[in-house]
N, CA, C and O atoms as a Tinker XYZ file with bonds, in Angstrom:
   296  protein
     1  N    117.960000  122.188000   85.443000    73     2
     2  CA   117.436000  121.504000   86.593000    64     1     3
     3  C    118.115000  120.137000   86.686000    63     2     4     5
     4  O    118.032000  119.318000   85.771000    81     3
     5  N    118.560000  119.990000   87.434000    73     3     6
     6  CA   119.145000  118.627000   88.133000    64     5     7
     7  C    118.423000  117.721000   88.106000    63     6     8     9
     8  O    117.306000  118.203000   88.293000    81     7
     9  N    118.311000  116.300000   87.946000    73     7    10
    10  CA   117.444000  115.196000   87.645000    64     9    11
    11  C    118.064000  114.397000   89.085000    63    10    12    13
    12  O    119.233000  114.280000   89.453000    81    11
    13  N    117.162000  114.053000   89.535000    73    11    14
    14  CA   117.493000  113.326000   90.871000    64    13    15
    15  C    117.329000  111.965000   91.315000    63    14    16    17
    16  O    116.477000  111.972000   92.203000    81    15
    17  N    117.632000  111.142000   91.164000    73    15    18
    18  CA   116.896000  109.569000   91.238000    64    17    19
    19  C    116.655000  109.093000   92.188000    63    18    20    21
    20  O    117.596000  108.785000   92.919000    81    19
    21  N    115.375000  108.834000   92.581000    73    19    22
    22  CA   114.748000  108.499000   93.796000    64    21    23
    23  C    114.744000  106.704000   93.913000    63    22    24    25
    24  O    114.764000  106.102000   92.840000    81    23
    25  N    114.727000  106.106000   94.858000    73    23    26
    26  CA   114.711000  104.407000   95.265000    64    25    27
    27  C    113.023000  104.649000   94.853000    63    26    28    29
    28  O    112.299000  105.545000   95.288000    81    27
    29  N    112.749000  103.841000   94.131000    73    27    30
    30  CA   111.209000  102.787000   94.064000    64    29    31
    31  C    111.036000  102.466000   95.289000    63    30    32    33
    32  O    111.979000  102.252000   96.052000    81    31
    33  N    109.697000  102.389000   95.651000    73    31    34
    34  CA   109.319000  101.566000   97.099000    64    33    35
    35  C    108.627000  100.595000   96.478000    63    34    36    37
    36  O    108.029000  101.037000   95.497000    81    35
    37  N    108.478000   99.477000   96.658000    73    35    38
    38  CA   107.678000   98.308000   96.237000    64    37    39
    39  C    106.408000   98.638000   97.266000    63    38    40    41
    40  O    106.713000   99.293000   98.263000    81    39
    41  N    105.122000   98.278000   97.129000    73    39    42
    42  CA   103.828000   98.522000   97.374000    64    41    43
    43  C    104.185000   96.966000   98.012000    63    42    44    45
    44  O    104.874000   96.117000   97.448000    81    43
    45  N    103.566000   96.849000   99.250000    73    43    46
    46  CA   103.222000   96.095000  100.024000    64    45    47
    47  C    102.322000   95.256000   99.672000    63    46    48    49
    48  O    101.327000   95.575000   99.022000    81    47
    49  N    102.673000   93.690000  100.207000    73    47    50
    50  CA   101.594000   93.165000   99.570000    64    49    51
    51  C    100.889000   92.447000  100.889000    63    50    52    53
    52  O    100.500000   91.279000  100.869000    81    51
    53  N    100.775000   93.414000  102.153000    73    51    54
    54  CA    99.943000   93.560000  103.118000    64    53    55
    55  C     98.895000   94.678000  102.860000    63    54    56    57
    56  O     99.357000   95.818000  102.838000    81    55
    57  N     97.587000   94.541000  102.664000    73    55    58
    58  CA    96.688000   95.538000  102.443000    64    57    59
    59  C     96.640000   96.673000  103.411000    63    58    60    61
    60  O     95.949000   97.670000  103.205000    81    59
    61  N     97.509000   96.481000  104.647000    73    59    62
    62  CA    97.134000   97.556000  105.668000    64    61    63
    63  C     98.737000   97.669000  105.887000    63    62    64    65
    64  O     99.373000   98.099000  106.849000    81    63
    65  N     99.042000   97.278000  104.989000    73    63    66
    66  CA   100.889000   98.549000  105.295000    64    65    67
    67  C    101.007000   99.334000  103.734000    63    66    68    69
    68  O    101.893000  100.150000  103.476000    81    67
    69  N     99.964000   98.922000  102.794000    73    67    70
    70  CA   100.192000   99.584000  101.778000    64    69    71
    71  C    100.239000  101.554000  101.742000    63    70    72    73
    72  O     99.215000  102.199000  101.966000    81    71
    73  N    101.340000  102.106000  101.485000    73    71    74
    74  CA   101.120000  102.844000  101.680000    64    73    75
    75  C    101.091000  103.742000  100.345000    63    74    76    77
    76  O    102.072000  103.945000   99.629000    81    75
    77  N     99.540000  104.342000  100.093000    73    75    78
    78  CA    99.285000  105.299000   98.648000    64    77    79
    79  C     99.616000  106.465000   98.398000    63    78    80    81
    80  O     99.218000  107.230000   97.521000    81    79
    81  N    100.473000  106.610000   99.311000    73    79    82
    82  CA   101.029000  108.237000   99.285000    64    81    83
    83  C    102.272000  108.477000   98.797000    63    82    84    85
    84  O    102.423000  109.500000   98.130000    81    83
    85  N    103.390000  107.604000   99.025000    73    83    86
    86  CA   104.664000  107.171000   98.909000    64    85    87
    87  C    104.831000  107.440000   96.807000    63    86    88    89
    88  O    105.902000  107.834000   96.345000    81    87
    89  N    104.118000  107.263000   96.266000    73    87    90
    90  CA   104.433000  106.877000   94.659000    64    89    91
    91  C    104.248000  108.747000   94.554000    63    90    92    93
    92  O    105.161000  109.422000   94.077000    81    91
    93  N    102.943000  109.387000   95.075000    73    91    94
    94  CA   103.082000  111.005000   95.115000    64    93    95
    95  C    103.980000  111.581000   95.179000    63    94    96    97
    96  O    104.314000  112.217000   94.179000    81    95
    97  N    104.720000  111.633000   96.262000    73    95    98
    98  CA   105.473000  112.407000   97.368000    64    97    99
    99  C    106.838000  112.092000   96.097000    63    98   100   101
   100  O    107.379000  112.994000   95.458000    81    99
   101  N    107.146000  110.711000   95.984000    73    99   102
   102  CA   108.260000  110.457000   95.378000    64   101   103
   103  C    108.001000  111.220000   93.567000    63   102   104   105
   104  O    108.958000  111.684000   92.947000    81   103
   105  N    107.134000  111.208000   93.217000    73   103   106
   106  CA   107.007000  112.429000   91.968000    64   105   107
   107  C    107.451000  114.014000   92.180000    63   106   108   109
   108  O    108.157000  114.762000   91.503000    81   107
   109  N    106.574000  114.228000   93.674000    73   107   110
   110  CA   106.405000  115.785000   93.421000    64   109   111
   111  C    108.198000  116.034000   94.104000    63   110   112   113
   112  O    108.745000  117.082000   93.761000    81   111
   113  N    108.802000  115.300000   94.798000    73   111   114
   114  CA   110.411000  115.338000   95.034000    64   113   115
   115  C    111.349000  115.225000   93.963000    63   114   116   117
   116  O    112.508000  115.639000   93.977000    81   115
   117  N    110.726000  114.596000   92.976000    73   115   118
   118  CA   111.859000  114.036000   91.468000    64   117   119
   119  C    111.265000  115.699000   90.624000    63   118   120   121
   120  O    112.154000  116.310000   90.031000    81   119
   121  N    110.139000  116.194000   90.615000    73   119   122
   122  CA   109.662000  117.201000   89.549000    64   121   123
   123  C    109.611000  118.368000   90.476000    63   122   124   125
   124  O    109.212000  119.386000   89.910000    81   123
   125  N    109.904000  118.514000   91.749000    73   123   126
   126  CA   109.878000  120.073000   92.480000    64   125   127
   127  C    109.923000  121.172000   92.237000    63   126   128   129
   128  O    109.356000  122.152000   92.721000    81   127
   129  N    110.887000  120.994000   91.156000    73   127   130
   130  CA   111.334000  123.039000   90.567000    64   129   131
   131  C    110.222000  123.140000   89.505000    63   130   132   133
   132  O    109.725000  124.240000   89.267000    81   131
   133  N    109.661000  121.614000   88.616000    73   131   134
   134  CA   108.777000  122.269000   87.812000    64   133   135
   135  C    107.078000  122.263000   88.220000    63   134   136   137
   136  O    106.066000  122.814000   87.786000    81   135
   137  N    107.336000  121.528000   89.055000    73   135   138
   138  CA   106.131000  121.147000   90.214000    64   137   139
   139  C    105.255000  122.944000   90.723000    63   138   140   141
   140  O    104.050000  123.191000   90.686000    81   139
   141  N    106.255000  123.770000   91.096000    73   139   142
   142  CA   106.491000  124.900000   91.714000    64   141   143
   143  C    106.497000  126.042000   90.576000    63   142   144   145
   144  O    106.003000  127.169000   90.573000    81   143
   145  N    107.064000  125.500000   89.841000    73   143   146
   146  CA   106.708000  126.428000   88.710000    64   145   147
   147  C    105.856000  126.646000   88.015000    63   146   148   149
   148  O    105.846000  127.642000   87.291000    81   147
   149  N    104.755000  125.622000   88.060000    73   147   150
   150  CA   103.505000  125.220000   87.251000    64   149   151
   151  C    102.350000  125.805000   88.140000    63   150   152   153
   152  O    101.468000  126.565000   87.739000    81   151
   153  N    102.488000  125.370000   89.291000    73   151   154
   154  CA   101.628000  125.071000   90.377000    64   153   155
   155  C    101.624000  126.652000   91.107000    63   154   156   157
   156  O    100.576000  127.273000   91.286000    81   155
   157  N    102.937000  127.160000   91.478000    73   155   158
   158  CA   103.141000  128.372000   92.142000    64   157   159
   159  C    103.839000  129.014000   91.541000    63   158   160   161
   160  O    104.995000  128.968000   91.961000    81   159
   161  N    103.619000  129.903000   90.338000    73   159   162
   162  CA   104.773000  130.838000   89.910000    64   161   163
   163  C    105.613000  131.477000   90.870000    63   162   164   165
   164  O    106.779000  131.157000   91.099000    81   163
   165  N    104.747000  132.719000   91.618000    73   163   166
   166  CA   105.126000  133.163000   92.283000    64   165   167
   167  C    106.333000  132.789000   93.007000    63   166   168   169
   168  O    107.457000  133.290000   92.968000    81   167
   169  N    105.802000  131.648000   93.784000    73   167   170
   170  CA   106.966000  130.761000   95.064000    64   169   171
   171  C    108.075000  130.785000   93.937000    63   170   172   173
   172  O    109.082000  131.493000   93.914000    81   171
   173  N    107.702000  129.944000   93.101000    73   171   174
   174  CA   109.027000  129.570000   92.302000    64   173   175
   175  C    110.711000  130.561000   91.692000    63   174   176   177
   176  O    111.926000  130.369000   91.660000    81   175
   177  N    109.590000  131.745000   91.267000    73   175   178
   178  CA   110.723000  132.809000   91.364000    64   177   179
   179  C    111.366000  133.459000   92.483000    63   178   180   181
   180  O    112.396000  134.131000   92.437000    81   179
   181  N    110.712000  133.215000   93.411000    73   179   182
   182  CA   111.591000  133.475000   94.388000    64   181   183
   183  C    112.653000  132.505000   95.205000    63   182   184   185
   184  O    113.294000  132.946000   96.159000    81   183
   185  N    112.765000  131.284000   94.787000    73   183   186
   186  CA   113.460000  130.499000   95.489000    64   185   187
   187  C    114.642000  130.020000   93.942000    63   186   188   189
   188  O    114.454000  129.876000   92.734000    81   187
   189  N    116.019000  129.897000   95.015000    73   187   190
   190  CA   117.219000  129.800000   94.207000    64   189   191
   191  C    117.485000  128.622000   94.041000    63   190   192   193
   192  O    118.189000  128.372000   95.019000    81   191
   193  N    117.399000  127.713000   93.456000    73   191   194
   194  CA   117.303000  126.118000   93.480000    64   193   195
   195  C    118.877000  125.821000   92.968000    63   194   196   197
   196  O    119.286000  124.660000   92.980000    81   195
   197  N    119.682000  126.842000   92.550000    73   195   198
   198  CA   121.056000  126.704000   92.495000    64   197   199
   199  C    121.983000  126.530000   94.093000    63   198   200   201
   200  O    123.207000  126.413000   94.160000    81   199
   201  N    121.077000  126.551000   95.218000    73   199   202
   202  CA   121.914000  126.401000   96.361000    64   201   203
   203  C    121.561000  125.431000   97.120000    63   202   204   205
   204  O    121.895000  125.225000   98.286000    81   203
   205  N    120.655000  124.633000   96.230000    73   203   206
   206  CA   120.324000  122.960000   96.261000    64   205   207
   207  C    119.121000  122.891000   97.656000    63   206   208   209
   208  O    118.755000  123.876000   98.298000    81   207
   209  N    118.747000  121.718000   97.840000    73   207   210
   210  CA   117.485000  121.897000   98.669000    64   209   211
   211  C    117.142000  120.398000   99.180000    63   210   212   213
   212  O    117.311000  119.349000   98.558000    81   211
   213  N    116.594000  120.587000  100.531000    73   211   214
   214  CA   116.311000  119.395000  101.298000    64   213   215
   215  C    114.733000  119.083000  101.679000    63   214   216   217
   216  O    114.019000  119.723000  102.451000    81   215
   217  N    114.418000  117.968000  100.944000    73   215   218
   218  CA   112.716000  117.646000  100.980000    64   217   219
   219  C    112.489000  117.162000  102.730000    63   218   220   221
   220  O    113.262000  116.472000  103.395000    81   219
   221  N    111.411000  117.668000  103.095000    73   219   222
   222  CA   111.515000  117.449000  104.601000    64   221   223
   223  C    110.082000  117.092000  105.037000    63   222   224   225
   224  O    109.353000  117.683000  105.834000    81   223
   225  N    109.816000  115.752000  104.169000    73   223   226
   226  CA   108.427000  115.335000  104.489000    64   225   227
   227  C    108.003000  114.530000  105.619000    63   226   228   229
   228  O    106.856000  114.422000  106.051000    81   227
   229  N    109.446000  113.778000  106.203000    73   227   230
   230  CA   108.885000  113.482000  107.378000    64   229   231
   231  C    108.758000  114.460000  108.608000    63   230   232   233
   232  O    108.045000  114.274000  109.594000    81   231
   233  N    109.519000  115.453000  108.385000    73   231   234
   234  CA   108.952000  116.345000  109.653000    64   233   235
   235  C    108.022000  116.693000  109.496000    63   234   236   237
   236  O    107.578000  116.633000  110.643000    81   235
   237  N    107.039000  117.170000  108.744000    73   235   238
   238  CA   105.478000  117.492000  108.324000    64   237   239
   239  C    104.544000  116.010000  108.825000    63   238   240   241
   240  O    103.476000  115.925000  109.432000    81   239
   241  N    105.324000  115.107000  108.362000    73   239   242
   242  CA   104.154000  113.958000  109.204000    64   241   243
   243  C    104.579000  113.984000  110.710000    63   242   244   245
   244  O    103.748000  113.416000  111.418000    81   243
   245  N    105.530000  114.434000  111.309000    73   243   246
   246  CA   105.330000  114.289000  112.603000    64   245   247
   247  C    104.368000  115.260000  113.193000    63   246   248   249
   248  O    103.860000  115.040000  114.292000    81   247
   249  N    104.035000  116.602000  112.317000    73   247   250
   250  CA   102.655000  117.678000  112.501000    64   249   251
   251  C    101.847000  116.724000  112.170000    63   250   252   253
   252  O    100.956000  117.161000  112.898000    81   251
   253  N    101.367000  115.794000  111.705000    73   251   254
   254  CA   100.282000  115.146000  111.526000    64   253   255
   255  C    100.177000  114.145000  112.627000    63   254   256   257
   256  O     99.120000  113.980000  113.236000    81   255
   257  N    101.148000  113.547000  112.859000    73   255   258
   258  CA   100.920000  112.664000  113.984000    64   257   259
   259  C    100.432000  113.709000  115.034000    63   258   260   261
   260  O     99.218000  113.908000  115.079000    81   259
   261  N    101.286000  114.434000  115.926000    73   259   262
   262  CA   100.950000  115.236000  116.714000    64   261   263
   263  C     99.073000  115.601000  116.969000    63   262   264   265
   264  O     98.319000  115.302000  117.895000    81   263
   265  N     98.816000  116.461000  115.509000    73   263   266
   266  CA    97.766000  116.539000  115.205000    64   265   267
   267  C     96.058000  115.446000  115.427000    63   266   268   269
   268  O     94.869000  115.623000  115.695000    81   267
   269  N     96.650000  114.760000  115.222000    73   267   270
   270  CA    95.653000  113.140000  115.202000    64   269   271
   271  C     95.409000  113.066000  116.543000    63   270   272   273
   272  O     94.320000  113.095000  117.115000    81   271
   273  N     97.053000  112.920000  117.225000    73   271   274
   274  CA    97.213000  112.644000  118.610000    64   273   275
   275  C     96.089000  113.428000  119.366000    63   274   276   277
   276  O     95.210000  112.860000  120.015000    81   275
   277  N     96.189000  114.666000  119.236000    73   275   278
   278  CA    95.401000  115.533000  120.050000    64   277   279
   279  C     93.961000  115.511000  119.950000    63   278   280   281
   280  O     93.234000  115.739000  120.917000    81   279
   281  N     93.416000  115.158000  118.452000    73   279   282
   282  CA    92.158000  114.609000  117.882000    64   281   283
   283  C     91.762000  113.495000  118.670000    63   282   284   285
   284  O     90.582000  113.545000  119.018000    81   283
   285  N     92.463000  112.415000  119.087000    73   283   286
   286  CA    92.071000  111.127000  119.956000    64   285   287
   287  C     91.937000  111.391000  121.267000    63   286   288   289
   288  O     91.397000  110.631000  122.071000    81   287
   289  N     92.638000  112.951000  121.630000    73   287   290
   290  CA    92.190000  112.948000  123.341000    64   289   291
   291  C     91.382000  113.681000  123.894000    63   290   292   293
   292  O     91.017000  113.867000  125.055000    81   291
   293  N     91.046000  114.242000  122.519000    73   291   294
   294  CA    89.516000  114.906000  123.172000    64   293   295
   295  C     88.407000  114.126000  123.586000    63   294   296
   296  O     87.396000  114.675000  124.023000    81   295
C-alpha cells in the first residue's frame, strides 16, 4: 500500500469557521485501503487499488448542499 501525505489544515481560530470534519476525512484518505479492509471486507476485495484512485469528497458535499438547500424551501 502506498503511503500518501496529506497537507495538515490548521484548525481555525474563528469558532465558526472551525471545521471538525477536515482532521476525519484527512485520516480515512491517508488509511483507505485499510480503512476498507477493516470496515468492508467485502468492498475491499473487490476493488484494485493497483490502478490508483481519486478521493472525491467534495462532490458528495455538493449532495449535501443541494440536500439542505431543498430542506430550507420547504
Amino acid at each position: 500500500m502506498a503511503k500518501r501525505n496529506l497537507p495538515v489544515k490548521k484548525p481555525s481560530s474563528n469558532p465558526q469557521e472551525a471545521n471538525y470534519d477536515s482532521p476525519w476525512k484527512q485520516i480515512i484518505e491517508e488509511l483507505l485501503e485499510s480503512f476498507l479492509e477493516f470496515f468492508f471486507p467485502p468492498v475491499y476485495a473487490d476493488i484494485n487499488f493497483s490502478r490508483g484512485y481519486e478521493v472525491k469528497s467534495k462532490e458528495l458535499y455538493k449532495f449535501r448542499l443541494r440536500a439542505t438547500a431543498k430542506k430550507l424551501t420547504k
